[in-house]
Every structure is written in structure tokens, then in C-alpha cells.
C-alpha positions as CSV (number, residue, x, y, z in Angstrom):
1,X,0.0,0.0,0.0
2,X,1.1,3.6,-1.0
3,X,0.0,6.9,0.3
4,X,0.9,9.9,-1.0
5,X,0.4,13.6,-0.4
6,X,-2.2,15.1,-3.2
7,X,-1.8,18.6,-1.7
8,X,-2.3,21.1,1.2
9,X,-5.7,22.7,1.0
10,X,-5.3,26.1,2.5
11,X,-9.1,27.9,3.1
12,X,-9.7,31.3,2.6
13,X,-11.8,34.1,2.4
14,X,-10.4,35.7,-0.6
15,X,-8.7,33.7,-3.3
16,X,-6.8,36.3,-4.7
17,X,-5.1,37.3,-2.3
18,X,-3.8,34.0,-0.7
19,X,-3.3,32.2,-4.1
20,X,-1.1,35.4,-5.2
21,X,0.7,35.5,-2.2
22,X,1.6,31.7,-2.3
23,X,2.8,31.9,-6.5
24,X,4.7,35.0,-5.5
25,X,6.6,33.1,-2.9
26,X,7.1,29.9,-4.1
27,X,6.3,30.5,-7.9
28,X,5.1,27.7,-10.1
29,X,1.6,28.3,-12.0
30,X,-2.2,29.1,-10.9
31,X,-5.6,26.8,-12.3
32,X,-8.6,28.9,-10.9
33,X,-11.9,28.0,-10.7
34,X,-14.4,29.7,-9.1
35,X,-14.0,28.1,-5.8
36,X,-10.4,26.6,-6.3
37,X,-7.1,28.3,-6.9
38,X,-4.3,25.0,-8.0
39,X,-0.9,26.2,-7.1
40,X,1.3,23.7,-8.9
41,X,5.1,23.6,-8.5
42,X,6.8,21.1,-10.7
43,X,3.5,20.0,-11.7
44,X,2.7,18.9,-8.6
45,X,-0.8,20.5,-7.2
46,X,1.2,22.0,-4.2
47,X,-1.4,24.0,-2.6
48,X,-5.4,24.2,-3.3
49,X,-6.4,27.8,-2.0
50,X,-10.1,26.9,-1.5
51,X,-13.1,29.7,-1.1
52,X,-14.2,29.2,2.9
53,X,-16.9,32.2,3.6
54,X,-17.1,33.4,7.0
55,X,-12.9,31.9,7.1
56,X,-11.7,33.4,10.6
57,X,-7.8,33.4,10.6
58,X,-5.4,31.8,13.3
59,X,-4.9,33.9,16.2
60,X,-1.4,32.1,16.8
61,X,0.4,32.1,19.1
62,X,-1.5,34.5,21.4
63,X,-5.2,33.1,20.7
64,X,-6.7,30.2,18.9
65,X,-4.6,27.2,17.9
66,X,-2.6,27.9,14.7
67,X,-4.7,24.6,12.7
68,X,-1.3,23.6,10.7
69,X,1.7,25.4,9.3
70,X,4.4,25.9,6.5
71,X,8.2,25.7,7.0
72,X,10.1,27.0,3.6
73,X,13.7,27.3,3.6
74,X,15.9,29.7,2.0
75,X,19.4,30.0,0.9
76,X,18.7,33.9,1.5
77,X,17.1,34.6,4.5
78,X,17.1,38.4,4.4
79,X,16.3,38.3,0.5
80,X,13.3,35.5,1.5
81,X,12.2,38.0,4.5
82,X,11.8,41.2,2.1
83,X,10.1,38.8,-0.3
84,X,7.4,37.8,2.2
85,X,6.7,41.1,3.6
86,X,6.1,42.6,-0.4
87,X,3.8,39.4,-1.3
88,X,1.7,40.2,1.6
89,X,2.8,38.5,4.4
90,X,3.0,39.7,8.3
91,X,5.8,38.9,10.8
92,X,4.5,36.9,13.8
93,X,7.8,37.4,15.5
94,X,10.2,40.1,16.1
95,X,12.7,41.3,13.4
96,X,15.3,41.0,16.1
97,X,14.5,37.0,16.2
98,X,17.3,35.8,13.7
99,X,20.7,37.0,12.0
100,X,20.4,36.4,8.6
101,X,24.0,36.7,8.5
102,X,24.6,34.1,10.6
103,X,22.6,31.5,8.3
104,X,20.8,29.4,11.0
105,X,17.7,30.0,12.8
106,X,14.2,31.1,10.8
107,X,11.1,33.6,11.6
108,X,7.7,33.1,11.7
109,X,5.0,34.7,9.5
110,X,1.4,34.6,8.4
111,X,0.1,34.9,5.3
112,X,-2.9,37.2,3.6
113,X,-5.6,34.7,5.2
114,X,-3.3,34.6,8.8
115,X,-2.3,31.2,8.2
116,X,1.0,30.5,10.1
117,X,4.3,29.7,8.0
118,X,8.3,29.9,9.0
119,X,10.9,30.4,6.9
120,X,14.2,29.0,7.8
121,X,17.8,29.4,6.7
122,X,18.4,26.2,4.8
């Protein structure tokens, strides 16, 4: 028996917004429909955006549990950080957190629909 992953469905309240944030990080190409946006990377359906009315973010880590989360790592972290923050993402962390010049340790962000994600100094 074989199981393999088929993707990570991410909801949202706005498609736009998450999908484009997600292709702008990570790149690949976008399939819309109406209620689905198909981020594939390599072909692979990577991450299905899917329409969720009435979505209420994560209020990680100071509320409500954070439901799952992304680690990405980068060869740049500063480059990855500046990335992030122009696609739309929000630091969940302090700047101060990690030396980029120092190529270990990661931060902690969320994206357009508050979903949690880290990226981390590969």
C-alpha cells in the first residue's frame, strides 16, 4: 500500500489574495476556478487555495490554535524575509528574532488569510 500527499488545502476568504501571495513566494503556476485556486510547483498540485466564507484566521500564538503550518527554507534569508513582507505576508515574531548573516535559525509569518508559515535558513 502507497499513500501519497495530493496537496495542502489552505481555506480562505479571498482567493486572490492567498493564491497570489503563495505563487509569488514559491512560484510555479495558478488553475482557478471559481472556488479553487491550484498552485502547482513542478507539476505537482502543491497547494489548493479553497473559497471558505465566513474563514476566521489563526490567532497564533496569542489566541486560537494555529490549525497547521508551513516551513520554507531559504538559501537567502534576508532576501526571502523582504520577499514575504512585499507578497503580503506579516511577521509573527520580532525582526530581532534571527541574524540572517549568521545563516541558522528562521522567523515566523502569516500569510494574507493569517495562516502561520516559518521560513528558515536552509
Amino acid at each position: 500500500m502507497n499513500i501519497n500527499l495530493s496537496a495542502v488545502i489552505i481555506d480562505a476568504g479571498e482567493l486572490e489574495a492567498e493564491s497570489a501571495f503563495w505563487y509569488r513566494l514559491l512560484g510555479g503556476s495558478i488553475a482557478k476556478t471559481p472556488t479553487h485556486h491550484f498552485l502547482h510547483i513542478d507539476g505537482f498540485p502543491a497547494f489548493v487555495i479553497q473559497l471558505a466564507p465566513g474563514h476566521v484566521p489563526p490567532q497564533w500564538p496569542q489566541g486560537n490554535a494555529q490549525q497547521m503550518h508551513v516551513d520554507l527554507t531559504t538559501d537567502d534569508l534576508a532576501a526571502a524575509d523582504g520577499l514575504a513582507l512585499e507578497a503580503g505576508a506579516r511577521r509573527l515574531a520580532p525582526t530581532d528574532d534571527v541574524d540572517p548573516a549568521a545563516l541558522k535559525g528562521g522567523r515566523v509569518y502569516a500569510s494574507p488569510a493569517g495562516h502561520p508559515f516559518c521560513l528558515r535558513s536552509a
